[in-house]
TORKOL-4160 file (C-alpha; in steps of 0.2 Angstrom, whole numbers, padded with zeros to 4 digits, m for minus):
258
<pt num="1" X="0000" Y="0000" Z="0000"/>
<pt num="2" X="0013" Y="0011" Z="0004"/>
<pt num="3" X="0022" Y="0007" Z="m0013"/>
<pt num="4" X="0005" Y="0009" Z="m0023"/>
<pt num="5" X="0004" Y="0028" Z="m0014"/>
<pt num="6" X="0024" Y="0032" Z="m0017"/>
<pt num="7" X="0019" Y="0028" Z="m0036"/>
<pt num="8" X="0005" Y="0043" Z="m0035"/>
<pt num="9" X="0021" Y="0056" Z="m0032"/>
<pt num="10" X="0029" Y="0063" Z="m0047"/>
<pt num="11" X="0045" Y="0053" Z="m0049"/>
<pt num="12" X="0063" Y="0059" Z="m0053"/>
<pt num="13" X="0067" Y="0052" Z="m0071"/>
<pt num="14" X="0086" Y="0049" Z="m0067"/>
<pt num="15" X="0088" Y="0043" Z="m0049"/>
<pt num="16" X="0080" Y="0038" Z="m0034"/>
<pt num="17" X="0075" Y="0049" Z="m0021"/>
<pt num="18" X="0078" Y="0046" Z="m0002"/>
<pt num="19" X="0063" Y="0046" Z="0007"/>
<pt num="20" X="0059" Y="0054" Z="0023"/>
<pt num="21" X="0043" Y="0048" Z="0030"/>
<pt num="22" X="0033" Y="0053" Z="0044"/>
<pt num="23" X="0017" Y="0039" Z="0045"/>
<pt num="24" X="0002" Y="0039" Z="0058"/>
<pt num="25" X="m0002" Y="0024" Z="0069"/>
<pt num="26" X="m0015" Y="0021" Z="0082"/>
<pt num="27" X="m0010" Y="0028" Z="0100"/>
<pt num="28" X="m0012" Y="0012" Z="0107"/>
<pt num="29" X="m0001" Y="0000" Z="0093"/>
<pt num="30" X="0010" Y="m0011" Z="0101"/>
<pt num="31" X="0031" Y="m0010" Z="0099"/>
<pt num="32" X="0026" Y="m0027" Z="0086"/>
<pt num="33" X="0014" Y="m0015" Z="0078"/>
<pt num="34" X="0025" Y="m0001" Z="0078"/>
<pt num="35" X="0039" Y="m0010" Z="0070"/>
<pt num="36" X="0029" Y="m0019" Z="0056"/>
<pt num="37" X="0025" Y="0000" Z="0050"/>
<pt num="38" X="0043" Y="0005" Z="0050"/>
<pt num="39" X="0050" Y="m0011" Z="0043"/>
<pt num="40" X="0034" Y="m0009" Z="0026"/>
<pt num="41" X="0039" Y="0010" Z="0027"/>
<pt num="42" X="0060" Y="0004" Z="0025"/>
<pt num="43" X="0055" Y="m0007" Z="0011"/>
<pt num="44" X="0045" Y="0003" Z="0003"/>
<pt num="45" X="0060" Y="0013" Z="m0001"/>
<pt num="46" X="0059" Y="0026" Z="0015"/>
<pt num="47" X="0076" Y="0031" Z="0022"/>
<pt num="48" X="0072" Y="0045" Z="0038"/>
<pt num="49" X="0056" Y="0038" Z="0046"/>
<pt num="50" X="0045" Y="0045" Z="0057"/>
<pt num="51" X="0031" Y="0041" Z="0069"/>
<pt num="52" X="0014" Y="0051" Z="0074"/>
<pt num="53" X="0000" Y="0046" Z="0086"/>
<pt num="54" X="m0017" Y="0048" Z="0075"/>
<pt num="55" X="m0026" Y="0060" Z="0090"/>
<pt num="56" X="m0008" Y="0069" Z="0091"/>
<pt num="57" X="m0009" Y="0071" Z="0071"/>
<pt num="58" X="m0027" Y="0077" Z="0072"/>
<pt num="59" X="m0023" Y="0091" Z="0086"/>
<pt num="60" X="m0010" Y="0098" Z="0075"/>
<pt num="61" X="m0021" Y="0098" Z="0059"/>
<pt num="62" X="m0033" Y="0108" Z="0069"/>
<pt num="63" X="m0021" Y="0121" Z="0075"/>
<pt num="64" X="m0020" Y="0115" Z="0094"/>
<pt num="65" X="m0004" Y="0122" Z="0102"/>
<pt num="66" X="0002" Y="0104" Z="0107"/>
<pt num="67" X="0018" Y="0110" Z="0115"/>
<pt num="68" X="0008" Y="0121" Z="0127"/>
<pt num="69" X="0008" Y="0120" Z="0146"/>
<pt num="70" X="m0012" Y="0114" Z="0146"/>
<pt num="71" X="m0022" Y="0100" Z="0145"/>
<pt num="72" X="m0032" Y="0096" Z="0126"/>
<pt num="73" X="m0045" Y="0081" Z="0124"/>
<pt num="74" X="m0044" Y="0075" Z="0107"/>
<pt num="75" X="m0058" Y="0063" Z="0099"/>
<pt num="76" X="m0053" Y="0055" Z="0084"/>
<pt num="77" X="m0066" Y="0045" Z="0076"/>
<pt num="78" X="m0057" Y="0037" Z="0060"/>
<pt num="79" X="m0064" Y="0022" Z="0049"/>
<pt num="80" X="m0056" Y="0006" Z="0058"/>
<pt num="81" X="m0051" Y="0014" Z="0077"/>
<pt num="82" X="m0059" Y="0031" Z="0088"/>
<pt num="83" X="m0042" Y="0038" Z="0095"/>
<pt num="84" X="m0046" Y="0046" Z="0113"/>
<pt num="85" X="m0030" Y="0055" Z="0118"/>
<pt num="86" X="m0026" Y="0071" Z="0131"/>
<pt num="87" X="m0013" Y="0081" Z="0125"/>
<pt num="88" X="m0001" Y="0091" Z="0135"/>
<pt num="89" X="0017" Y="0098" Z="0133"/>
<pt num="90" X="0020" Y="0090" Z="0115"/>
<pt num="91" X="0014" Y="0072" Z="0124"/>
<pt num="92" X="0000" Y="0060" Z="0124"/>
<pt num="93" X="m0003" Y="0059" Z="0145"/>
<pt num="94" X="m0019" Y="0047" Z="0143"/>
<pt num="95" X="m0026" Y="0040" Z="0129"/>
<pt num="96" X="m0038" Y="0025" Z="0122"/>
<pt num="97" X="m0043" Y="0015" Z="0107"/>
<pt num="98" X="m0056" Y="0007" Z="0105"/>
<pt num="99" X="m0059" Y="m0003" Z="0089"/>
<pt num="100" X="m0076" Y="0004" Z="0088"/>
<pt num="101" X="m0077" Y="0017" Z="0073"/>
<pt num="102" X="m0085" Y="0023" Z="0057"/>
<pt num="103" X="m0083" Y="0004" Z="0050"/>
<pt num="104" X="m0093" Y="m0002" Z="0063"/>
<pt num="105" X="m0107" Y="0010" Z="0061"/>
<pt num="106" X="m0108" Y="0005" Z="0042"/>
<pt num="107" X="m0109" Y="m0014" Z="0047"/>
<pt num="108" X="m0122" Y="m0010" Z="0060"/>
<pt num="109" X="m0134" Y="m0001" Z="0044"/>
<pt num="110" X="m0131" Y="m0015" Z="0035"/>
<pt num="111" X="m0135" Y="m0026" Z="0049"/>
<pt num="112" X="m0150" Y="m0017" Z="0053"/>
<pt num="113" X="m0159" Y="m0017" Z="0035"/>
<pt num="114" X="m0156" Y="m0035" Z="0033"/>
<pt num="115" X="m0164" Y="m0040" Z="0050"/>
<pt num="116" X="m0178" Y="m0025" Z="0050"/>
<pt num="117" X="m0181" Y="m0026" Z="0030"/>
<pt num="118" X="m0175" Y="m0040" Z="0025"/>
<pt num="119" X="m0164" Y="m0033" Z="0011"/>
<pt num="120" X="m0145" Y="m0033" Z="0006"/>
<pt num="121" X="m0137" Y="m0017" Z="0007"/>
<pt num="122" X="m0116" Y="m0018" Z="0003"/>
<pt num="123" X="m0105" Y="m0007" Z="0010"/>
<pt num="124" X="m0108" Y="0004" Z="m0002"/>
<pt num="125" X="m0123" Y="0007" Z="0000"/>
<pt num="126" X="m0122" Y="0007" Z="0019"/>
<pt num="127" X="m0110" Y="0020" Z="0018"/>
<pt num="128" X="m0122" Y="0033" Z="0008"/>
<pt num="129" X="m0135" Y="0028" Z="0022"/>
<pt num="130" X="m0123" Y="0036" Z="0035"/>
<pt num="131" X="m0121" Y="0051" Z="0025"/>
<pt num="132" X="m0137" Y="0054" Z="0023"/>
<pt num="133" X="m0148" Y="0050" Z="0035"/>
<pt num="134" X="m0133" Y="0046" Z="0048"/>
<pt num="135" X="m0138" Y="0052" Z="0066"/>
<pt num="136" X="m0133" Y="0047" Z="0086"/>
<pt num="137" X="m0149" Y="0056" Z="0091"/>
<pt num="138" X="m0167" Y="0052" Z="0087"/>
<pt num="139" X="m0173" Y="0070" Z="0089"/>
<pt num="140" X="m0165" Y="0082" Z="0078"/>
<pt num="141" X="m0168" Y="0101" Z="0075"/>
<pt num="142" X="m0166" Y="0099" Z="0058"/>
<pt num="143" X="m0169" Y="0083" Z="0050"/>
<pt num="144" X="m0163" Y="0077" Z="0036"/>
<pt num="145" X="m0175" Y="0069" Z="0022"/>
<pt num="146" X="m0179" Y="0050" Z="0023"/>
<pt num="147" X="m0168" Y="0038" Z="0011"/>
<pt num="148" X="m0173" Y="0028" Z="m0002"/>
<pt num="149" X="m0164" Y="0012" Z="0001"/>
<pt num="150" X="m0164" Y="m0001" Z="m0017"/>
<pt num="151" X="m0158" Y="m0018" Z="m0016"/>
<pt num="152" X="m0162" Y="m0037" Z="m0019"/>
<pt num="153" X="m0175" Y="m0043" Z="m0005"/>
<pt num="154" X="m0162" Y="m0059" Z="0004"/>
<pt num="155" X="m0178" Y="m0071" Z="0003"/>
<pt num="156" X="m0185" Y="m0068" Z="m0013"/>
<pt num="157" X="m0169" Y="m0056" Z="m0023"/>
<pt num="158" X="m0182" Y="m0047" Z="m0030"/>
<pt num="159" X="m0180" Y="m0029" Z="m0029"/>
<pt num="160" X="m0185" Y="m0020" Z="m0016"/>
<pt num="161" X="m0187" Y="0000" Z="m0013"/>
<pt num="162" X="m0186" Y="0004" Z="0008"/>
<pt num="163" X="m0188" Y="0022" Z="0013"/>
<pt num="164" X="m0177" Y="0023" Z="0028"/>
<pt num="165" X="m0179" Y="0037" Z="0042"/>
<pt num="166" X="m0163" Y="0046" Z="0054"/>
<pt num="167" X="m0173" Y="0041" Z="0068"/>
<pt num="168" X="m0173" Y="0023" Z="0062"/>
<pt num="169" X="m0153" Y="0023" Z="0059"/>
<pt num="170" X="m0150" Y="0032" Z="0075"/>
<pt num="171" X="m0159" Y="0015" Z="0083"/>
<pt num="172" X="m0148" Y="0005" Z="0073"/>
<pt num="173" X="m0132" Y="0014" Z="0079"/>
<pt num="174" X="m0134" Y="0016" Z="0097"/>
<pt num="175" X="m0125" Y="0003" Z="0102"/>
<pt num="176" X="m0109" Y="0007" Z="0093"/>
<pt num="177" X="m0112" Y="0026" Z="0098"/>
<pt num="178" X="m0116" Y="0020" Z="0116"/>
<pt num="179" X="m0095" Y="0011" Z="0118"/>
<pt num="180" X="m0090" Y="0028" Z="0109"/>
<pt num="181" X="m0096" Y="0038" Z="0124"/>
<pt num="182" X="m0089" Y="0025" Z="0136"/>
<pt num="183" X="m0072" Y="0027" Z="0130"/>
<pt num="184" X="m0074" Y="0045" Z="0129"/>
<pt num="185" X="m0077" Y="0044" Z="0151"/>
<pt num="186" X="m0066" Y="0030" Z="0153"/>
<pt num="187" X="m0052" Y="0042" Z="0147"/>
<pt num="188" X="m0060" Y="0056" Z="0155"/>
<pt num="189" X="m0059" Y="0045" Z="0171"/>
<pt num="190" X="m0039" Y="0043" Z="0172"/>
<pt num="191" X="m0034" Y="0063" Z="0166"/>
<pt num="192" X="m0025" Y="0070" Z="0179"/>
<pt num="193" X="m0036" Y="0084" Z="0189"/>
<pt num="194" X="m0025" Y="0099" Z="0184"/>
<pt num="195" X="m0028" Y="0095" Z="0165"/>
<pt num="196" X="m0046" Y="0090" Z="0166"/>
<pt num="197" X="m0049" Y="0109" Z="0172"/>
<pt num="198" X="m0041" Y="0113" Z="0155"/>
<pt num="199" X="m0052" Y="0100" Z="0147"/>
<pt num="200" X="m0068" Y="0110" Z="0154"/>
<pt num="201" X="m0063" Y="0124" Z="0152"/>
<pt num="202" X="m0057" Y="0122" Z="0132"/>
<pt num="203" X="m0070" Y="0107" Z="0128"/>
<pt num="204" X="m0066" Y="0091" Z="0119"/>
<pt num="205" X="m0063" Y="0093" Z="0099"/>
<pt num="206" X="m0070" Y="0080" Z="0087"/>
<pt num="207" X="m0061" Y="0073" Z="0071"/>
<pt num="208" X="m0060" Y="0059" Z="0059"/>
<pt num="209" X="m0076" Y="0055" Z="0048"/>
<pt num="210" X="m0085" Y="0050" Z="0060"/>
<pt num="211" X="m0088" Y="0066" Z="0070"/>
<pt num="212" X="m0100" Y="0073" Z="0055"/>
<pt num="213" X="m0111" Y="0059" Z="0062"/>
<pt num="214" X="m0127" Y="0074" Z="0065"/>
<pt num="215" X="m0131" Y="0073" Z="0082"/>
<pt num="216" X="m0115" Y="0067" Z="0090"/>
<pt num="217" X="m0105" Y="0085" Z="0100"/>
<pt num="218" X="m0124" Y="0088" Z="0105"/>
<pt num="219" X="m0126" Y="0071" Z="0113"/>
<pt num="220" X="m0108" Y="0069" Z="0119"/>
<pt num="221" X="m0110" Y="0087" Z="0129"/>
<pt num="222" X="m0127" Y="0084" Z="0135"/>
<pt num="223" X="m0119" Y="0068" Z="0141"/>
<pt num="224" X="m0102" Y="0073" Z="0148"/>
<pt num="225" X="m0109" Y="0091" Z="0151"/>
<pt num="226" X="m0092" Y="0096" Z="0144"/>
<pt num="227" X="m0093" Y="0105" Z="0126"/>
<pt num="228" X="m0088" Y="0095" Z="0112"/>
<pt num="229" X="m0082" Y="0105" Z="0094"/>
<pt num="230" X="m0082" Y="0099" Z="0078"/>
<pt num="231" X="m0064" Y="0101" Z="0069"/>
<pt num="232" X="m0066" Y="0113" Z="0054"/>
<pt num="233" X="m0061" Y="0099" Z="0043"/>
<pt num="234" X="m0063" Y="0085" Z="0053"/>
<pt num="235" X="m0062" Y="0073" Z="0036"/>
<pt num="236" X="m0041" Y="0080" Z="0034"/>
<pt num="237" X="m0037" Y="0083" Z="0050"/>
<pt num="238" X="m0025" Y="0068" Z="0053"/>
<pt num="239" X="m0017" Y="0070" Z="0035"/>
<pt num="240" X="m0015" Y="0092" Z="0036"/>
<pt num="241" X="m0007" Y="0087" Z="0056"/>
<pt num="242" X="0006" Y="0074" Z="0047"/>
<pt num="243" X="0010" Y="0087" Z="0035"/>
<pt num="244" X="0015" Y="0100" Z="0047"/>
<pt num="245" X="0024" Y="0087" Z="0059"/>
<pt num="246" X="0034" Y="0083" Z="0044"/>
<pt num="247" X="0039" Y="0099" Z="0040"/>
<pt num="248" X="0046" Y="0102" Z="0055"/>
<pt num="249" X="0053" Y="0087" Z="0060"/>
<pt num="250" X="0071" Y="0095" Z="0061"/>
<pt num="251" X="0065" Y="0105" Z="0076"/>
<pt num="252" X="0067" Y="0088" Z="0089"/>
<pt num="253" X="0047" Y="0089" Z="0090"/>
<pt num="254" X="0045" Y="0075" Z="0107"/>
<pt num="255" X="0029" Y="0068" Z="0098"/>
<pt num="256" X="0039" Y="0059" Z="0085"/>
<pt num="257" X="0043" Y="0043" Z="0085"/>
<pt num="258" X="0059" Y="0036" Z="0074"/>
């Protein structure tokens, strides 16, 4: 994968270019994990090598002053992990992952149409679900339209058509949405006191894909009665915070790993 991306760059005709890489990784990989990454990035052709926590990349993309004397929550709610991490003088000082993200909440729609409507629905589709009528609360202000799900019936495979409701998809996803939340407190749960104060007092930012789930800063506060923001571009977050960590990686930045 890495290779396939290297190939995207424009390529030097007449030699080969020495690579420097800075690549994100879960906060809570293993030294196994860790060294997997390094050892693909090494024989994918990278020289200088570099290693970033996903909420640490996401704070940076969002213009948080890691290095600051203060405490910062981060909520990263990616595709395959949600990264809960409180940031403080250029270090993670608590953080959790959970393996519950926006995957999970595509397989939960898909598992929901085929028990409620009895109709297949692939990942795709699932996916377009979520965007569209995608909720964590079954009362919003404003609503979005129902969606018109089409797919093969699974007893029959004749096609059916299925309007489907944000209410009904916010049924559907409460489990996943309810481990979110637990996560969210356990980490809350082991801050230190002097940071959580900072915490309160700053709120808890959202990022990754999965903080455009509508609803979810509204319930998380109402829950946590601390405020939750959504990043301003919570989609590139992770990928703008890489950039700039790679840019000034000659600084000695303490968040990066080699």
């Amino acid at each position: 994968m890495i290779r396939g991306m290297i190939k995207l760059l424009p390529q030097p005709k007449f030699f080969t270019p020495s690579l420097t890489m800075v690549i994100c990784v879960p906060s809570g990989s293993t030294e196994v994990e860790l060294r997997a990454v390094r050892d693909s990035a090494e024989h994918a052709g990278g020289r200088e090598i570099y290693l970033i926590y996903e909420p640490m990349a996401a704070a940076l993309g969002i213009g948080i002053d890691v290095e600051a004397p203060q405490g910062n929550m981060i909520v990263d709610i990616g595709g395959g992990t949600t990264e809960i991490a409180v940031i403080s003088l250029g270090g993670i000082v608590t953080n959790k992952s959970i393996r519950i993200a926006g995957d999970d909440l595509t397989l939960d729609i898909q598992e929901h149409m085929r028990r409620q409507h009895n109709i297949k629905v692939g990942e795709i589709m699932a996916e377009r679900i979520k965007i569209g009528v995608g909720s964590a609360l079954a009362e919003l202000e404003t609503p979005p339209d129902d969606f018109i799900v089409q797919g093969p019936s699974i007893s029959t495979a004749l096609p059916l058509e299925v309007p489907v409701s944000y209410q009904e998809i916010a049924h559907a996803l409460e489990r996943s949405v309810a481990k979110i939340e637990a996560a969210v407190m356990s980490a809350l749960e082991q801050t230190p006191p002097e940071l959580y104060a900072d915490i309160v007092n700053n709120g808890i930012y959202l990022t990754g894909g999965g903080a455009l789930l509508r609803g979810l800063d509204k319930r998380l506060t109402d829950k946590i009665h601390i405020p939750f923001h959504i990043a301003e571009n919570p989609l590139h977050s992770v990928a703008i915070g890489t950039g700039i960590a790679l840019k000034n990686r000659n600084r000695g930045l303490p968040y990066l790993l080699r």
